[in-house]
TIKOLKOL-973175 format. One record per residue (C-alpha): residue number from 1; x, y, z. Coordinates in steps of 0.02 Angstrom, whole numbers, plus 50000, padded with zeros to 5 digits. Layout:
   nr   east  north     up
  NUM      X      Y      Z
...
This chain:
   nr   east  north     up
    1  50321  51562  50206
    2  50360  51580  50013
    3  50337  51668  49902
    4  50184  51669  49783
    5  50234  51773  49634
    6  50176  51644  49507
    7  49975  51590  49478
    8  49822  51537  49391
    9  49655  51536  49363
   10  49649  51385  49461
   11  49736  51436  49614
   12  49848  51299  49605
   13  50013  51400  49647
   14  49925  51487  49821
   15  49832  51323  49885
   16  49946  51228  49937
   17  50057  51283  50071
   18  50236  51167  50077
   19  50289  51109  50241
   20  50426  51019  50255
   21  50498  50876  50165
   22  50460  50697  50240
   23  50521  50590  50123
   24  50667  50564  49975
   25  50729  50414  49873
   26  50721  50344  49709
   27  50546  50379  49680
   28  50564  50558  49705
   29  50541  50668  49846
   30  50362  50704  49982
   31  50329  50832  50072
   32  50188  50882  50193
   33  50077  51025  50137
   34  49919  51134  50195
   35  49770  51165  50082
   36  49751  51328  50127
   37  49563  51320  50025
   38  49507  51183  50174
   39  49640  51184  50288
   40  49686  50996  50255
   41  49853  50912  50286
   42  49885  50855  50125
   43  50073  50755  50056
   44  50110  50808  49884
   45  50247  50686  49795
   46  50374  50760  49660
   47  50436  50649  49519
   48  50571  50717  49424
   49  50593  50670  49219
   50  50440  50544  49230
   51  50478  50506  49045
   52  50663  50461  49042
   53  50603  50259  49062
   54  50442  50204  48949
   55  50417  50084  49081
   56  50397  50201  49232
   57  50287  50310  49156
   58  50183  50173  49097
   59  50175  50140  49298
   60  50142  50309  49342
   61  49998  50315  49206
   62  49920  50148  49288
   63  49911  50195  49462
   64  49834  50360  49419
   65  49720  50294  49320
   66  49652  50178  49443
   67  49657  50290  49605
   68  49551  50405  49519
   69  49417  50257  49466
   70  49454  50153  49624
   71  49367  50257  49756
   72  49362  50174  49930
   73  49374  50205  50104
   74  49552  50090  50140
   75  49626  50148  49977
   76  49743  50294  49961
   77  49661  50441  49869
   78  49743  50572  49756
   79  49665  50722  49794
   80  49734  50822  49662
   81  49875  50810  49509
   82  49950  50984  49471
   83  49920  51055  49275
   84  50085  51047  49175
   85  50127  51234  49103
   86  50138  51148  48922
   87  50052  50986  48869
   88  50172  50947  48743
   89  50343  50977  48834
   90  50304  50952  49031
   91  50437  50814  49113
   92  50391  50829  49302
   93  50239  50779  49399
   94  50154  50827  49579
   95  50009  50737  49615
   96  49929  50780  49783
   97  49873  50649  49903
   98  49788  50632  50061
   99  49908  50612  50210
  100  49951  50455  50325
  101  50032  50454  50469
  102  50168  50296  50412
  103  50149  50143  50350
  104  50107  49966  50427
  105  50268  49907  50425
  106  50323  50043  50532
  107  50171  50034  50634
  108  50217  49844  50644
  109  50416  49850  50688
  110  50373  50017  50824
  111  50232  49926  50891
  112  50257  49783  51016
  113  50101  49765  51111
  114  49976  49769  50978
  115  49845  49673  51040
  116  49712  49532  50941
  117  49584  49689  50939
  118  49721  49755  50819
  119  49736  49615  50711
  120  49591  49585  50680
  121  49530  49765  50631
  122  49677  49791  50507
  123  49648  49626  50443
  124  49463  49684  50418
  125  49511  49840  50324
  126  49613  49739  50208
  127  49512  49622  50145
  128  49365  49768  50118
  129  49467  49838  50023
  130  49516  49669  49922
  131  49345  49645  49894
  132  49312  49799  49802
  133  49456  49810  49717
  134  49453  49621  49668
  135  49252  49651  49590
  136  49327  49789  49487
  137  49434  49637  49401
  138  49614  49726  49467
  139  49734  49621  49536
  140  49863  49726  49667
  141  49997  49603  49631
  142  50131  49688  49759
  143  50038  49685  49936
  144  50157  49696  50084
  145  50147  49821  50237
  146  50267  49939  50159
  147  50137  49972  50046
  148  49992  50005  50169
  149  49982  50162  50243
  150  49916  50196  50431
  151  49872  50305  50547
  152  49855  50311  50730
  153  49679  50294  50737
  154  49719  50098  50661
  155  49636  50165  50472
  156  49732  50073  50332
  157  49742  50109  50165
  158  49823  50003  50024
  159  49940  50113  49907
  160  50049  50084  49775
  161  49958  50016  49631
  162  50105  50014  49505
  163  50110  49838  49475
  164  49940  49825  49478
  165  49852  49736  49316
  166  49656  49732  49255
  167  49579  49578  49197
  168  49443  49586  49059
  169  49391  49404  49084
  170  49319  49307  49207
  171  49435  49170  49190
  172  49608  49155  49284
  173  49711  49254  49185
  174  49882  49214  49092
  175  50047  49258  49158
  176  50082  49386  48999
  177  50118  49527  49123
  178  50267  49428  49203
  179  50282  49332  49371
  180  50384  49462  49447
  181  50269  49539  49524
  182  50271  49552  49726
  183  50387  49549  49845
  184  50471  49395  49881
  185  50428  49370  50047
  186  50247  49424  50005
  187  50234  49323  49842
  188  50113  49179  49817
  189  50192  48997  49781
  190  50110  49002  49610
  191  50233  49160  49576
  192  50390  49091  49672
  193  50377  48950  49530
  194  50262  49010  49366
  195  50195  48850  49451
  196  50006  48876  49352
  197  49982  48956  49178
  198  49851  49031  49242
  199  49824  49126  49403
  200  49696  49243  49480
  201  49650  49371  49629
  202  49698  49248  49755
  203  49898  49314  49734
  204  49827  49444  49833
  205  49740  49345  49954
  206  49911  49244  50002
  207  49992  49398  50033
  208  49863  49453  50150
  209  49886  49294  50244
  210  50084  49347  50253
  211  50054  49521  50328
  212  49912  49443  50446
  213  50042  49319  50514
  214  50179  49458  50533
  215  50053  49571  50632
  216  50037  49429  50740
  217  50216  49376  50769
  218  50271  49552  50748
  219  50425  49500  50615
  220  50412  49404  50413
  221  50330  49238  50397
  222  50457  49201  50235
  223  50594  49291  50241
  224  50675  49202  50092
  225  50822  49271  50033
  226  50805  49174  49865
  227  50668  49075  49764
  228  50717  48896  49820
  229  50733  48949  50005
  230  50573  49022  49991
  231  50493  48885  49905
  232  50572  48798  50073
  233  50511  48916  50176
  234  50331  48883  50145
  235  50348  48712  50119
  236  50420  48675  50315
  237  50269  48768  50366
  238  50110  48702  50262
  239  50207  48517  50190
  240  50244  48463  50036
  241  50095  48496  49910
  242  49995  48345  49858
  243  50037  48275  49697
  244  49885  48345  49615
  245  49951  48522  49672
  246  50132  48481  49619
  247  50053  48400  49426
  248  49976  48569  49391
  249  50141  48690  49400
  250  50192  48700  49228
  251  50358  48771  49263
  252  50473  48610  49244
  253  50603  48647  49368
  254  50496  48678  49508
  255  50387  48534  49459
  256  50546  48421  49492
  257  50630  48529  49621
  258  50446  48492  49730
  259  50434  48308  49666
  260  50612  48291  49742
  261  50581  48355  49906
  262  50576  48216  50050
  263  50403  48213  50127
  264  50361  48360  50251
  265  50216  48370  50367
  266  50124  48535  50393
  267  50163  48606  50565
  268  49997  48641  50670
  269  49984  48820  50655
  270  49940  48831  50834
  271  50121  48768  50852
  272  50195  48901  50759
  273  50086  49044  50818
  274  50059  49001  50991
  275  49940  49080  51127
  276  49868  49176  50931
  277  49671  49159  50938
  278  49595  49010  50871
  279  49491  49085  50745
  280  49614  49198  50694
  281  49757  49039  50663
  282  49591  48930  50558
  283  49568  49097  50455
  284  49756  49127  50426
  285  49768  48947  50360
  286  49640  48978  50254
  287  49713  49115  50167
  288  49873  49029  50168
  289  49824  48871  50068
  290  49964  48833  49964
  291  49836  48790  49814
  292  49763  48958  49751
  293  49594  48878  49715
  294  49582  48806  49911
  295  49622  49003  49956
  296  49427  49100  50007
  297  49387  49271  49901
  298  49388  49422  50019
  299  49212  49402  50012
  300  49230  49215  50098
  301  49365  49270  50208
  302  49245  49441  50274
  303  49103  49292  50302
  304  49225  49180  50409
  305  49175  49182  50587
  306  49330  49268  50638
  307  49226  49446  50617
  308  49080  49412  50701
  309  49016  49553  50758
  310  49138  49672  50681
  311  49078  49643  50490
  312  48960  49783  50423
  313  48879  49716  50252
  314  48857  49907  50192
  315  49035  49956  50201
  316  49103  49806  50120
  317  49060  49860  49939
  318  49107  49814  49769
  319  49096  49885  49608
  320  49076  49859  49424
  321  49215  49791  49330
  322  49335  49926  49241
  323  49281  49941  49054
  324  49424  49869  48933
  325  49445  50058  48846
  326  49505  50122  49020
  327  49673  50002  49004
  328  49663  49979  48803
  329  49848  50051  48821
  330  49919  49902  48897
  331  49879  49814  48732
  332  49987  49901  48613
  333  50159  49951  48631
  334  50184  50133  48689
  335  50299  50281  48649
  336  50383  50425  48751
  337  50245  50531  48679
  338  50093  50405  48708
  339  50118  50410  48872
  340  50149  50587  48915
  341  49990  50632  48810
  342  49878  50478  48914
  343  49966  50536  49060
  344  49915  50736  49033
  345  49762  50663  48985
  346  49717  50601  49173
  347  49799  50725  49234
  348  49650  50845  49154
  349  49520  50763  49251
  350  49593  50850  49404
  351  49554  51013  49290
  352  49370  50997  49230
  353  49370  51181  49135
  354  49537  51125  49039
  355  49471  50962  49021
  356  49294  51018  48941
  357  49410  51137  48807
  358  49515  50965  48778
  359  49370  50851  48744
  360  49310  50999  48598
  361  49497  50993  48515
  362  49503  51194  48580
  363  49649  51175  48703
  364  49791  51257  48651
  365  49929  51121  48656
  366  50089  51244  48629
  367  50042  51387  48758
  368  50151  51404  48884
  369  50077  51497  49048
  370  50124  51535  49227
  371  50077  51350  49309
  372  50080  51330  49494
  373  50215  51195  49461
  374  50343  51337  49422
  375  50312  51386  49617
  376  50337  51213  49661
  377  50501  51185  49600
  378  50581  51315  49679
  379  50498  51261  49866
  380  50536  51101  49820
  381  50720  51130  49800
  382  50727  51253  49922
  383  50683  51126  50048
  384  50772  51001  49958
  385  50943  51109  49999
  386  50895  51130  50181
  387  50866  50938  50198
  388  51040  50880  50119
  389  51105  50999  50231
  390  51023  50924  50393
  391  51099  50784  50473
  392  50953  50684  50531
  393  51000  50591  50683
  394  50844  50461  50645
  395  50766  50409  50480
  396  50610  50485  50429
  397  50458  50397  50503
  398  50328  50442  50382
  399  50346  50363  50221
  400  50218  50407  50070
  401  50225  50239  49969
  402  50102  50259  49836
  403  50157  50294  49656
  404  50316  50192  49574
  405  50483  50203  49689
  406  50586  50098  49589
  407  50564  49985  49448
  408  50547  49817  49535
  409  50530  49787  49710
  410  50685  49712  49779
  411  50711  49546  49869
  412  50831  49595  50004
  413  50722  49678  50111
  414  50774  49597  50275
  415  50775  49708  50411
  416  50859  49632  50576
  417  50717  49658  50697
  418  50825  49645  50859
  419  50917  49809  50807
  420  50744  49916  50809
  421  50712  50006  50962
  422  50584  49929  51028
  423  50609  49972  51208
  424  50432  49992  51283
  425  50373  49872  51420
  426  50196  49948  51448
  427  50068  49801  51495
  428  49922  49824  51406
  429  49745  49804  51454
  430  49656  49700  51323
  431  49522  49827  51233
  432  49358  49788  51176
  433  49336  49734  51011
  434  49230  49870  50956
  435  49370  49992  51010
  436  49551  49933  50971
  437  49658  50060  51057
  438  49738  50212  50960
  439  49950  50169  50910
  440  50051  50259  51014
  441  50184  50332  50936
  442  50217  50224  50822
  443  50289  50370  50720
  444  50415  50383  50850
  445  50558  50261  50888
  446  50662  50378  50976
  447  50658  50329  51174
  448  50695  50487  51229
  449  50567  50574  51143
  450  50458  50453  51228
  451  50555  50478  51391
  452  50504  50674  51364
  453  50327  50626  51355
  454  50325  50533  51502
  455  50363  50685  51594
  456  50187  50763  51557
  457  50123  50605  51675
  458  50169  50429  51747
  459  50040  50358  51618
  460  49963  50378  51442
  461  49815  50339  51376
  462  49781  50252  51225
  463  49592  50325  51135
  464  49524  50198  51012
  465  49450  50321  50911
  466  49430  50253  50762
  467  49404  50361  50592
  468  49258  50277  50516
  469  49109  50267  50399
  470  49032  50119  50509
  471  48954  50088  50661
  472  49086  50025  50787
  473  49096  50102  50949
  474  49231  50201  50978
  475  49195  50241  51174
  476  49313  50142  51256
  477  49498  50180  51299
  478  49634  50086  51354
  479  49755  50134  51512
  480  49925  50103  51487
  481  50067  50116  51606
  482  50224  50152  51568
């Protein structure tokens, strides 16, 4: 398909076989890819002068770092970061990732009969993953389904770890990174105000509770277009905060903008979610608890009755914390060049043999040699050329989130649900809870592609297959008429 004029020792420059492009924006551009070595699908994300902004690269350096030492089952995994031709002078990056089908907020907006089975599975998968990443002392800090990729076979994985931070204490720790951190309408109370001088995993944990509500509602749970109307927001749902709540928040505006408020009463949440499962609507509040010490761990949540018989003790692991020397760069301000080197230092784990020569000071810094990156700027802009020249009559579905796409996430993300096309009426047969049924075509949102599907037969059926370590039974299937 290209040509291969240009490799290494490594093979880097013949494994990977470029696709197509499925993604472009400020983060850089996707595209699909074959490992020709295993025959994997494989997405393999080009970022473009990754040193023009300090700050990004610090980013870029972060998440790296910690989806190479965060290992999990519902976390994306980089599967391989190409080797710059010169460590001194390289300005681009492709790092290699595992592929996903979309992402949940996708899954969520082309999805309109997901079913309880399917809330409570992702759900599941989310707070697994919370609970490992949470015992390695990393907070996520910018959870929402845009950042939590799917497939059809209902596997999540958590990506973008950008804004992600490590704690080296076991106390709550202090709001030196900033309380900018997640999106708005993802963002705990505690961030919507610098209400506490202190706070601690359970940011995450709210923000959980905000994509579980909009996987059962199907749209936001507080879409705030500003601080105060978000602060509003949550307080119409869950009441004003006790005083004791309201004493605490050290930021003095909010302290007297909450003080001020005229007394609301929390609406029953069976009220606001209605015909939702019990359980589900007592765990939801739960994780909603306006208080970040009344919120459970992910450990307490997994243990809430709400999973019975879907929790499997071996899968839900943790892991030791991450050693201070791994993140002693965040202490200490950083140049152009301290990043690029701890940067091409991570990027030489991907490389053992180059690594090994690096560790023994016998690398040779200034040599420039044929690097399978050379290759991949030419496909890259190749396909780059044929893309800007396509007129696209839909937006791309797939979406590869993880890795920086722009420097802070941005607060008018409303999307007006009632304009998606959301046009099936199939009735759906309630699945077992050991096998939620497979997303159809969530990838799709085109009716007539779905109209040309129907023509292979007057119904589809849905396989709950489901792409896991554990034990749940993936035998039953789901019939679904169109």
């Amino acid at each position: 398909m290209f040509d291969k004029e240009f490799f290494t020792e490594y093979g880097e420059a013949s494994q990977y076989e470029i696709q197509e492009i499925i993604g472009i924006g400020s983060y850089g551009v996707v595209a699909s890819a074959v490992d020709t070595h295993t025959g994997e699908r494989v997405a393999i994300k080009k970022m473009k002068d990754v040193f023009e902004h300090v700050s990004d690269a610090t980013r870029i350096l972060r998440e790296i770092k910690l989806l190479r030492m965060l290992r999990h089952q519902d976390i994306v995994e980089i599967k391989h970061i190409m080797l710059p031709p010169c460590r001194r002078e390289f300005k681009d990056m492709y790092v290699v990732f595992e592929l996903m089908e979309a992402d949940l907020d996708q899954v969520i907006k082309a999805n309109d009969d997901l079913i309880p089975e399917h809330h409570k599975f992702f759900l599941y998968q989310l707070l697994r993953a919370l609970k490992y990443i949470h015992s390695a002392n990393v907070f996520h800090r910018d959870l929402k389904p845009k950042n939590i990729l799917a497939n059809a076979d209902c596997k999540l994985k958590i990506c973008d770890f950008g804004l992600a931070r490590v704690s080296f204490t076991d106390a709550p720790s202090a709001i030196f990174w900033t309380d900018y951190v997640a999106t708005r309408w993802y963002r705990a109370p505690e961030l919507c105000g610098s209400f506490f001088s202190k706070y601690t995993p359970a940011i995450d944990i709210w923000s959980i509770g905000c994509i579980f509500a909009e996987l059962i509602t199907g749209r936001p749970l507080f879409p705030g277009k500003n601080v105060v109307q978000q602060l509003d927001l949550v307080t119409d749902l869950l009441g004003t905060p006790s005083m004791e709540s309201i004493a605490a928040i050290r930021n003095e505006k909010a302290r007297r903008y909450l003080s001020s408020l005229w007394k609301k009463h929390p609406v029953p949440f069976s009220q606001k979610f209605p015909g939702a499962d019990p359980q589900a609507l007592r765990l939801l509040e739960r994780l909603l608890a306006f208080d970040p010490k009344d919120r459970p761990s992910a450990e307490e949540a997994l243990a809430d009755p709400y999973f019975r018989g879907l929790v499997n003790g071996k899968d839900e692991i943790s892991r030791q914390p991450i050693s201070k020397l791994e993140f002693e760069f965040e202490r200490r301000k950083l140049t152009n060049e301290d990043v690029r080197e701890l940067i091409y230092r991570e990027i030489l784990e991907y490389h053992p043999h180059m690594l090994q020569e690096y560790l023994q000071g016998t690398d040779h810094t200034g040599f420039m040699y044929p690097s399978g990156i050379e290759l991949f700027k030419r496909q890259f802009a190749r396909l780059e050329e044929q893309y800007g020249k396509r007129e696209r009559s839909i937006p791309l579905q797939r979406k590869y989130t993880s890795l920086p796409r722009e420097r802070i996430s941005s607060d008018d993300e409303s999307t007006d649900l009632t304009d998606l096309t959301k046009k099936r009426t199939a009735s759906v047969t309630r699945a077992t809870l050991q096998s939620p049924p497979k997303l159809q075509d969530f990838a799709d949102l085109k009716s007539a592609n779905r109209t040309a599907s129907l023509q292979n037969g007057s119904s589809h059926r849905k396989c709950g297959a489901l792409l896991r370590s554990d034990s749940i039974n993936a035998s039953k299937c789901v019939d679904v008429s169109k």
